[in-house]
KOLDOVEX-773798 format. One record per residue (C-alpha): residue in one letter; residue number from 0; chain; x, z, y. Coordinates in nm, 3 decimals. Each point is the difference from the previous one (the first is absolute). Example, Ala and Ser with C-alpha at 12.3 -4.5 7.8 and 13.67 -1.06 7.14 Angstrom:
<atoms>
ATOM  lumnu  miti  vonu        x        z        y
ATOM      a     0     A    1.230    0.780   -0.450
ATOM      s     1     A    0.137   -0.066    0.344
</atoms>
This chain:
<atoms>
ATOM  lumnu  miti  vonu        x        z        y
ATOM      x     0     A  -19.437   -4.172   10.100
ATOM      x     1     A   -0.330   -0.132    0.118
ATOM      x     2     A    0.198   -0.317    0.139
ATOM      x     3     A    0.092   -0.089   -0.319
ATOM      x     4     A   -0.253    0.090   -0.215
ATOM      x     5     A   -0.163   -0.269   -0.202
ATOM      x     6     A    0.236   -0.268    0.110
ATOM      x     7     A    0.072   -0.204   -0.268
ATOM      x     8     A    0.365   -0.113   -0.011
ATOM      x     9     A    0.110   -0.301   -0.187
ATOM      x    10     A    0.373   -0.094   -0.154
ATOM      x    11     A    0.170   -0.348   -0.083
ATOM      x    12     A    0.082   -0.026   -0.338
ATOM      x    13     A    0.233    0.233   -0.098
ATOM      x    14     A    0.145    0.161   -0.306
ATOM      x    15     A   -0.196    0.284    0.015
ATOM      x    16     A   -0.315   -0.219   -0.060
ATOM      x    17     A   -0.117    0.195    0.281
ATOM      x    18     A   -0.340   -0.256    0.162
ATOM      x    19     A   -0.137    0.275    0.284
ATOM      x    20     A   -0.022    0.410    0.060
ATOM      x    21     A   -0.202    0.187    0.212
ATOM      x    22     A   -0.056    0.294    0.088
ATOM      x    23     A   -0.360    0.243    0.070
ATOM      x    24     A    0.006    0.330    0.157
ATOM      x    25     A   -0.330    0.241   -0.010
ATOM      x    26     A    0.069    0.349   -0.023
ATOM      x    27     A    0.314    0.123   -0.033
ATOM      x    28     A    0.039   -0.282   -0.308
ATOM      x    29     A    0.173   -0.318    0.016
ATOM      x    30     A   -0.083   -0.261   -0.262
ATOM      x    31     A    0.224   -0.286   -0.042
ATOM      x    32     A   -0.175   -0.342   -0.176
ATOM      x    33     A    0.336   -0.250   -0.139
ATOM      x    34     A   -0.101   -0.280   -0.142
ATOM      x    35     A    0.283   -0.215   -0.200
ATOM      x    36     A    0.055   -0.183   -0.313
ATOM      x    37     A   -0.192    0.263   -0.225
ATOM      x    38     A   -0.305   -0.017    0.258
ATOM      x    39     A   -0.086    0.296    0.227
ATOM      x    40     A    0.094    0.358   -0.026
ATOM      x    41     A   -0.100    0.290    0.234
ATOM      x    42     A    0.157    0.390    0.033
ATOM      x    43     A   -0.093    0.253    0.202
ATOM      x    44     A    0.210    0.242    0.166
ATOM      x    45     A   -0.090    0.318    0.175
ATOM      x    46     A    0.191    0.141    0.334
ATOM      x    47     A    0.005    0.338   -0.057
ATOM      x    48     A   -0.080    0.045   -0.459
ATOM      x    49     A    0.128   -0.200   -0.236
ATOM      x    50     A   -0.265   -0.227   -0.126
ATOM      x    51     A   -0.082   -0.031   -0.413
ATOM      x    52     A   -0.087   -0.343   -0.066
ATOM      x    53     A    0.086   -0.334   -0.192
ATOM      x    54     A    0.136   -0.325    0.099
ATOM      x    55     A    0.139   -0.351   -0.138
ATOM      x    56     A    0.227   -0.024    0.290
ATOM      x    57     A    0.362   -0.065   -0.107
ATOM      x    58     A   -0.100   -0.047   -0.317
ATOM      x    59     A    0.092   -0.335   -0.129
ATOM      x    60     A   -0.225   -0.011   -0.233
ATOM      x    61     A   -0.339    0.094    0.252
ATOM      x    62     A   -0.057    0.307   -0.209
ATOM      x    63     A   -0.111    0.281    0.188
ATOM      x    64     A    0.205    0.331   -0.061
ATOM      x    65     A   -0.061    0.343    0.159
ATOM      x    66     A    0.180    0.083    0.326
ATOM      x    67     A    0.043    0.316    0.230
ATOM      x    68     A   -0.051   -0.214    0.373
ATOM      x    69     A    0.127    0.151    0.342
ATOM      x    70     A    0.054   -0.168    0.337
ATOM      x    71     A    0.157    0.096    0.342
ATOM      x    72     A    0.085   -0.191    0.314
ATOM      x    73     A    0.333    0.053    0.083
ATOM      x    74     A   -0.056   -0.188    0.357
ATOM      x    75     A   -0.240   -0.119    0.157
ATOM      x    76     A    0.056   -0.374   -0.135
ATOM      x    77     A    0.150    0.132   -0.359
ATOM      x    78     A   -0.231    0.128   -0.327
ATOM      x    79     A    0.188    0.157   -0.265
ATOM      x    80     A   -0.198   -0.006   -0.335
ATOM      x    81     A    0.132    0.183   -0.386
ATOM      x    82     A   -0.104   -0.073   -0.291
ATOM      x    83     A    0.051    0.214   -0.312
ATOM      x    84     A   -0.079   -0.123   -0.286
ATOM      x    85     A   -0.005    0.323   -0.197
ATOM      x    86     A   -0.047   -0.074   -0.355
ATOM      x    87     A    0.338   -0.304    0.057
ATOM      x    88     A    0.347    0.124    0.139
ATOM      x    89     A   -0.128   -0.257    0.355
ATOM      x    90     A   -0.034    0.098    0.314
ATOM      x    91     A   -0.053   -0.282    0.289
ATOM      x    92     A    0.061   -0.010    0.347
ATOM      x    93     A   -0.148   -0.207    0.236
ATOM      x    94     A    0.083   -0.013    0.339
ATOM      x    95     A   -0.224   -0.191    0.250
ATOM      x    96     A    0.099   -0.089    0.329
ATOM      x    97     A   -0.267   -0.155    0.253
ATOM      x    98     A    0.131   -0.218    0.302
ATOM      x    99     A   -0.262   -0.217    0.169
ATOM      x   100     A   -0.149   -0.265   -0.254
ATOM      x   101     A    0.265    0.100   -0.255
ATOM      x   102     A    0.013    0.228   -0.316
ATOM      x   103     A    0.343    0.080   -0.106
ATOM      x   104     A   -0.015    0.131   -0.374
ATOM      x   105     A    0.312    0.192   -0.189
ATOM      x   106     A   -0.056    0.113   -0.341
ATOM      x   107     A    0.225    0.211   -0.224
ATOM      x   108     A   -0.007    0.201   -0.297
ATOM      x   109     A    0.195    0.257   -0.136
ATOM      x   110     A    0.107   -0.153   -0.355
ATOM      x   111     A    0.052   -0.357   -0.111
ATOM      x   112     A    0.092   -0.235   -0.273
ATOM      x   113     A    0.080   -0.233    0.329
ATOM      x   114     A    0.055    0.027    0.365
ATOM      x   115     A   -0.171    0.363    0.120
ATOM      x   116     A   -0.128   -0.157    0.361
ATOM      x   117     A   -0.199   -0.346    0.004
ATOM      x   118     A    0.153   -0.287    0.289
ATOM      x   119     A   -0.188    0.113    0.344
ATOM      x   120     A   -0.366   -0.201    0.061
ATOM      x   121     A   -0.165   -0.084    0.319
ATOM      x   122     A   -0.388   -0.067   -0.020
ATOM      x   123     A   -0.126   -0.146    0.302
ATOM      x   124     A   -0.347    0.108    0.060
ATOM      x   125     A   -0.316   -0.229   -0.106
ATOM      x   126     A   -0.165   -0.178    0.295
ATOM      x   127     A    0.249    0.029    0.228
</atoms>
């Protein structure tokens, strides 16, 4: 985790409006920044509780909503983050896999009016 954390990642343009992620580790919490076509949105998940908090990400319309936030690393190069946003029927799923200078994102939710997973993105990271 400490490899990775505070690397920014940036995207080409893609139709997730998706501009750069990164990710920050400090105690047992992982925060991840997104910034897109609403601006910048931040969530942070705990390892072992369920975090309480409220975030714009996903949210086409940059309104923050409240969230339950947990992460786990599944690997050594592969973060799996949930979402629950428990006041809406959505829960996301984003699975990040780390190789080198590379950030492979795959998002999902559980409910739809369109496609339930987003087309993969690879963010290559800033500077290198």
């Amino acid at each position: 985790a400490q490899a990775i954390s505070g690397v920014e990642y940036s995207f080409e343009p893609n139709e997730a409006n998706l501009s750069s992620a990164r990710f920050d580790f400090v105690g047992g919490k992982c925060t991840l920044t997104y910034t897109g076509a609403t601006g910048t949105a931040r969530v942070t998940c705990g390892s072992e509780n369920w975090l309480l908090g409220e975030t714009a990400l996903f949210n086409m319309f940059g309104e923050s909503r409240p969230v339950a936030a947990h992460f786990a690393w599944i690997a050594n190069d592969y973060l799996l983050l949930t979402l629950r946003f428990y006041t809406t029927p959505f829960c996301w799923t984003i699975s990040a896999r780390f190789a080198e200078d590379e950030l492979q994102l795959d998002v999902q939710t559980n409910v739809s009016f369109g496609p339930l997973q987003l087309p993969s993105l690879v963010g290559r990271k800033v500077g290198a």
